[in-house]
C-alpha positions in Angstrom: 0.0 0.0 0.0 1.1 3.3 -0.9 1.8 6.1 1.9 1.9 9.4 2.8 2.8 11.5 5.8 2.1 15.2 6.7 4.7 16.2 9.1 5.3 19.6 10.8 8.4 21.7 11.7 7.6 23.8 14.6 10.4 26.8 13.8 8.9 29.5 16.0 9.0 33.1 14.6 12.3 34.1 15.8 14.0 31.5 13.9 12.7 33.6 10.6 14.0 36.3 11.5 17.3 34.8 12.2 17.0 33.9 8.2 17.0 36.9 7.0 19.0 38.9 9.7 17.2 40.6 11.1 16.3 41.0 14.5 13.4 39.4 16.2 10.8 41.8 17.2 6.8 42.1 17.3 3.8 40.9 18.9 3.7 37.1 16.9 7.3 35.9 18.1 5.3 32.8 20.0 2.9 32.4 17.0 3.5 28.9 16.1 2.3 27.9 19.4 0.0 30.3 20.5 -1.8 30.1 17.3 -1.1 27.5 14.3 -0.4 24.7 15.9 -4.2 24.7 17.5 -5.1 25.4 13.9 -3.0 22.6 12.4 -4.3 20.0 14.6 -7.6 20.6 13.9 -7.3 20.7 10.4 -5.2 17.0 10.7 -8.3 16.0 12.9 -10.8 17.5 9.8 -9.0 15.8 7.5 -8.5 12.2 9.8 -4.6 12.1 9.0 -1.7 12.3 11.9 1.1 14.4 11.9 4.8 14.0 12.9 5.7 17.5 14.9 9.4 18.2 14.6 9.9 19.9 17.9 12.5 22.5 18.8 13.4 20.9 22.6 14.9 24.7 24.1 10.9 25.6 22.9 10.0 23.2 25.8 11.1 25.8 28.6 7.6 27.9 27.8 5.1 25.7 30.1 2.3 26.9 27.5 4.5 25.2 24.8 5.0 21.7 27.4 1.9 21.5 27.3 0.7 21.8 23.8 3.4 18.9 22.9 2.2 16.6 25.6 -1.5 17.0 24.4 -0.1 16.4 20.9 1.3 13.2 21.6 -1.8 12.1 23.6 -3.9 12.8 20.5 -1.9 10.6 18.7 0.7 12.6 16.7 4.5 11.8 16.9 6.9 13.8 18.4 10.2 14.0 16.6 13.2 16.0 17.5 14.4 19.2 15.7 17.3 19.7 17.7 18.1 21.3 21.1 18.3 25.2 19.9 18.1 24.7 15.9 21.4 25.6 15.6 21.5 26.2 11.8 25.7 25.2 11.9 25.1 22.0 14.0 26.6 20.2 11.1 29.4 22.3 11.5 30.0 21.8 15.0 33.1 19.1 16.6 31.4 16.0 17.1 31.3 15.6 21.0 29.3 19.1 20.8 26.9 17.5 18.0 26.0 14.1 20.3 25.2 16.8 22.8 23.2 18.7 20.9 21.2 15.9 19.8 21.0 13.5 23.0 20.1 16.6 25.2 16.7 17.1 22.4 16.3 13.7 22.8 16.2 13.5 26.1 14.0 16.9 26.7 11.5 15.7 24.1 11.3 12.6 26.1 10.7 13.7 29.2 7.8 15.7 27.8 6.2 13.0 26.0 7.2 9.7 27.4 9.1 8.2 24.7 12.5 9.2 23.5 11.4 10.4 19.7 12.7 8.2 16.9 12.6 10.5 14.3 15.2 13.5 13.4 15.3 16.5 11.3 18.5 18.6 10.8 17.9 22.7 11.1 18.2 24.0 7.5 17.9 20.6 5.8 21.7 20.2 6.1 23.0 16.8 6.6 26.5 15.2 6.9 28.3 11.8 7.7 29.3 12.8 11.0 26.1 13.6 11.7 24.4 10.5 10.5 27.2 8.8 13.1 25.6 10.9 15.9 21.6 10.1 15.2 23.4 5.6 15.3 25.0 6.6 18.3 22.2 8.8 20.2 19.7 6.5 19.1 17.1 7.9 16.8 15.4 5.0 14.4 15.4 7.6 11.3 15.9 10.9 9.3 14.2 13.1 7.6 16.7 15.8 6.9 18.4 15.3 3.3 16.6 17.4 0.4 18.5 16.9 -3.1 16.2 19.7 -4.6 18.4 22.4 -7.2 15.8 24.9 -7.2 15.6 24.7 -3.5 19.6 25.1 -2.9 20.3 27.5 -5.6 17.0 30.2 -4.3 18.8 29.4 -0.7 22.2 30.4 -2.2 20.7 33.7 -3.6 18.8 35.0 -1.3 22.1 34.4 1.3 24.2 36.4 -1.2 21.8 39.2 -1.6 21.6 39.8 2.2 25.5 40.8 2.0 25.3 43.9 -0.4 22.6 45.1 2.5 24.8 44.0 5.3 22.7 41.7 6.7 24.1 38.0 7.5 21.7 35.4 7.5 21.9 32.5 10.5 21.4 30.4 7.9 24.2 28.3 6.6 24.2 26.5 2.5 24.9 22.7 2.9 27.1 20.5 0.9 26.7 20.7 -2.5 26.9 16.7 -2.8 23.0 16.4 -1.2 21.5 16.9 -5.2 23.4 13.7 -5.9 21.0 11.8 -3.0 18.1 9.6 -4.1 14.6 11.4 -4.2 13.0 8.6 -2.0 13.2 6.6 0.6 16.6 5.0 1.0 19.2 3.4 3.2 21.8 6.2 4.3 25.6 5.0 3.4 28.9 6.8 3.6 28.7 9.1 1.8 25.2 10.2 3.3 24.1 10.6 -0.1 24.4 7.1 -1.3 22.4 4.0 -1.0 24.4 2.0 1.8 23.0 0.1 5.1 22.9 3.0 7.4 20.2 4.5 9.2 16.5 4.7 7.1 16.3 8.2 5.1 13.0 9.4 4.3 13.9 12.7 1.7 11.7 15.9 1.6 9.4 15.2 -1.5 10.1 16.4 -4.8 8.4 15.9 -8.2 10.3 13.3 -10.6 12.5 14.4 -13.3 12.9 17.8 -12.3 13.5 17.6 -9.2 10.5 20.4 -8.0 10.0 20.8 -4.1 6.5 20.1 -3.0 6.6 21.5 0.4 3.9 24.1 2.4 6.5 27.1 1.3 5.2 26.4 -2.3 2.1 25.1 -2.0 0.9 27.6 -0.3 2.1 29.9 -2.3 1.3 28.3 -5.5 -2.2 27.0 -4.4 -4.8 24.6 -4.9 -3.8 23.7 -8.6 -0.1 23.3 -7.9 -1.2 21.3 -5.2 -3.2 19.0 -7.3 -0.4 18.2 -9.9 2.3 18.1 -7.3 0.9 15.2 -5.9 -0.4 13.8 -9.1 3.7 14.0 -10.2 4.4 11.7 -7.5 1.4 9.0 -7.6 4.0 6.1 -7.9 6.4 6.8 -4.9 5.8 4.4 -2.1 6.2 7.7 0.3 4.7 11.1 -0.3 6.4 12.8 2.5 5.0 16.2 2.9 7.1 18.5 4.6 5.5 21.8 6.0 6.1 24.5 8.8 4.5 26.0 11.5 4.4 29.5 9.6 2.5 27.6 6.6 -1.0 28.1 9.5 -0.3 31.6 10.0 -0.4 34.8 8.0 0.9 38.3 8.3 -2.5 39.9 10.9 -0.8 36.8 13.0 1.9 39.3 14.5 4.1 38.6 11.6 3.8 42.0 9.7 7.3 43.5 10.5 8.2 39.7 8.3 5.9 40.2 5.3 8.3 42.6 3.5 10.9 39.1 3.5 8.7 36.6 4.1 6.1 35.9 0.9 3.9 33.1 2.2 3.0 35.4 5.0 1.0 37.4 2.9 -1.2 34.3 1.3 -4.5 34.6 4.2 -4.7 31.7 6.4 -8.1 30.6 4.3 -6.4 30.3 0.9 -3.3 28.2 2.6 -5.7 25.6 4.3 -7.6 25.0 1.1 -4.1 24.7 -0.7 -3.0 22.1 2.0 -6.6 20.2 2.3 -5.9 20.0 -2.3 -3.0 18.2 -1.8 -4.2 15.4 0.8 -7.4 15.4 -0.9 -5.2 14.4 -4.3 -3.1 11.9 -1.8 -6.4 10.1 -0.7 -7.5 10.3 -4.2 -4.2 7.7 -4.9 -5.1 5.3 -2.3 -2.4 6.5 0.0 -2.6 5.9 3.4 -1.6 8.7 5.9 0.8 7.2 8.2 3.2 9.0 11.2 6.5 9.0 9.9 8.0 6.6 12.0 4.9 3.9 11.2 5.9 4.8 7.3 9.6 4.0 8.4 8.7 0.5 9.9 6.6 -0.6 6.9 9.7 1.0 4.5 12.4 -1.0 6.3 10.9 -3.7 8.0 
């Protein structure tokens, strides 16, 4: 049977700012939590379908936040780690400082929830061999972190240049060129991460066949409900449709957010227009005879 999996990374607002450099300011800086993710799980529960949360452990301090994660995993969803602080250089860090990093989400995420999370996602979609050593050694059962998409890293590499001229340094950091040479689906990580080998599973952010275009809640959103539609008609013969979306993809700029809608485009689509974008794109899914699965369940029926 054919899968698919809506998962969620929880980058509060600051984090955006960070992108751009700029400092964070405003009234929405807690909007992902005060706001979408109240809105995201009760669209998941309108449209029957778990999610996978990739939590930011730090975020964990706020009791408000605590407590919305706990009531997440209660209702069913997973919890899966984004890292301790979503360090956007953790690749880049020695490797003692990385199993830190990692084992001290881990553990946070945990505590709140039960149940060390299995799954992993890397700040920034970076990825490296070291780091694949740290998820074997901390634990974690899979990642979801490599994106081989061109149009994806050469937008990322432009936009970082631009903010230069403007004297502005974004927190973000451009990955190794190597990740458009990973597969586009689900595959075994080997060494280097972006071959096939007998490492730790690898579930990819989606892209269409061929040319390699990202389907994620940046451009659906954007692009709306007849992007949606063919996006996941592109993909109707991968095993996984792994659908990779944000926090910021259930809130728009009257959210707080309009010192960030001069930077930030998707923040100017209304809330309404994103949903129905979203709700094309699982409705297209279901349409295929996918199943929505968490994506740890999807990793256990990949790589049994």
């Amino acid at each position: 049977m054919k899968l698919a999996s809506v998962n969620v990374d929880l980058d509060e607002i600051p984090n955006y700012f960070a992108i751009h450099g700029l400092e964070a300011t405003g009234p929405g800086l807690h909007a992902v939590y005060d706001k979408a993710l109240a809105r995201m799980v009760d669209w998941a529960a309108a449209m029957k379908l778990p999610l996978t949360l990739f939590t930011i452990a730090d975020d964990m301090k706020r009791p408000e936040n605590r407590a919305i994660i706990a009531n997440a995993a209660k209702l069913g969803h997973e919890i899966a780690s984004h890292t301790r602080d979503h360090r956007y250089d953790l690749v880049r860090l020695d490797h003692a400082t990385m199993c830190e990093q990692v084992d001290d989400a881990a553990r946070i995420l945990g505590e709140v929830t039960g149940a060390r999370p299995k799954g992993f996602r890397a700040p920034g979609y970076t990825f490296t061999d070291d780091l694949a050593r740290v998820l074997r050694e901390v634990g974690h059962g899979y990642d979801s972190s490599v994106f081989g998409c061109p149009a994806y890293y050469t937008a990322k590499a432009l936009v970082m240049a631009s903010y230069v001229p403007r004297g502005r340094t974004s927190r973000s950091i451009l990955g190794e060129p190597e990740v458009l040479l990973s597969p586009r689906v689900p595959y075994r990580l080997g060494v280097p991460y972006w071959r096939e080998g007998d490492g730790l599973p690898e579930l990819p952010i989606q892209m269409t066949p061929g040319l390699r275009i990202p389907i994620i809640g940046t451009n659906v959103t954007l692009w709306g409900e007849g992007f949606a539609r063919k996006a996941a008609a592109a993909c109707a013969r991968d095993a996984l449709f792994n659908f990779e979306l944000h926090g910021i993809d259930f809130l728009a700029a009257e959210d707080g957010l309009e010192l960030l809608r001069p930077h930030q485009p998707d923040v100017r689509v209304p809330v309404a227009a994103k949903l129905a974008a979203l709700s094309a794109i699982v409705d297209e899914l279901k349409g295929q005879g996918r199943s929505f699965v968490r994506l740890d369940e999807a990793t256990d029926r990949l790589f049994p």
